[in-house]
Structure formats: C-alpha cells, structure tokens
N, C-alpha and C positions, 0 to 999 in steps of 0.2 A: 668487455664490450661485445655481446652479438646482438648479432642483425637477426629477424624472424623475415625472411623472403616471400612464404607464404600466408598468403592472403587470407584473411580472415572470413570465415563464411558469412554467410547471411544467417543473422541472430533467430530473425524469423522465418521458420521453414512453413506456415500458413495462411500464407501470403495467395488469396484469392483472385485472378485477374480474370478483371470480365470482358466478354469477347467483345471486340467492336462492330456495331450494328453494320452492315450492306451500304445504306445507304451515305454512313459517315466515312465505310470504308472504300468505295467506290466513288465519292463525290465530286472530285476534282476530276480524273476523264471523263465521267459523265457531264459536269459543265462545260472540258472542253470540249465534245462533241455535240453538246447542245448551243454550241456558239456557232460550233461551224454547219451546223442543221439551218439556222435561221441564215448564213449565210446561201447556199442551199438552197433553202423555202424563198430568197428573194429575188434568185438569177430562175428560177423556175416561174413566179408571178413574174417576172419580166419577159420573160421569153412564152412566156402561153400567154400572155397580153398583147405582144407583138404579133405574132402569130394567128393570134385569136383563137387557140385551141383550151380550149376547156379542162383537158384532163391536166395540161398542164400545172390548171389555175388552183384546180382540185388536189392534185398532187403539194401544191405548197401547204396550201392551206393543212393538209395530214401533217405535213413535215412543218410546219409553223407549231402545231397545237401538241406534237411530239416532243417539240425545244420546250415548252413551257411547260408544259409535264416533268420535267425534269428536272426544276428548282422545286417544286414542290414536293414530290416525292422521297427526293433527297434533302432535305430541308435538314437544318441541324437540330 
C-alpha cells in the first residue's frame, strides 16, 4: 500500500490566461465611489440652492455627470 503525497502537476503547461480588462478589474470601487459622488453631487445642489451660489450648482452638476460616466465606461 503507498500513499503518493505529491500532487500531481498540471497536465497542461499552455495554458494561456488573458489579462482582465481595467475596467472589469477596477469596476466595483469605481461604482462605489460613483455612488457616493451622486451622494456628493446632491448635498452640493442642495446647499448652492440654499445659498444661491452658483459654483455650487455647477460643482454638482460636474460631479453628477462624473457618477454617470462611470457605468458606462466600465460597463461589462
């Protein structure tokens, strides 16, 4: 009776792996900060509303069209 303890290789040694894309590899922090961007883009239209300050309003608006850039870019 023996045992063979080690492990049997890998039969195939050309075994090609393809890199994964940026966008698939990066896709999940980048949707969480594209969540927390439109949270962000909403306290900013809120508060340059209140205020009536402009750059505020302009500010979200960047950071609004920044979040939604970011499904699409990284799209699967």
């Amino acid at each position: 009776m023996s045992t063979n303890l080690t492990p049997t290789p890998n039969q195939n040694q050309n075994i090609v792996l393809k890199p994964v894309p940026w966008g698939k590899k990066y896709r999940a922090p980048l949707m969480n900060a594209a969540f927390w961007a439109f949270w962000i883009g909403f306290a900013l239209a809120h508060q340059g509303g209140v205020t009536n300050n402009s750059l505020l309003i302009n500010l979200s608006y960047l950071v609004f069209a920044l979040a939604c850039l970011v499904p699409l870019v990284t799209k699967k």
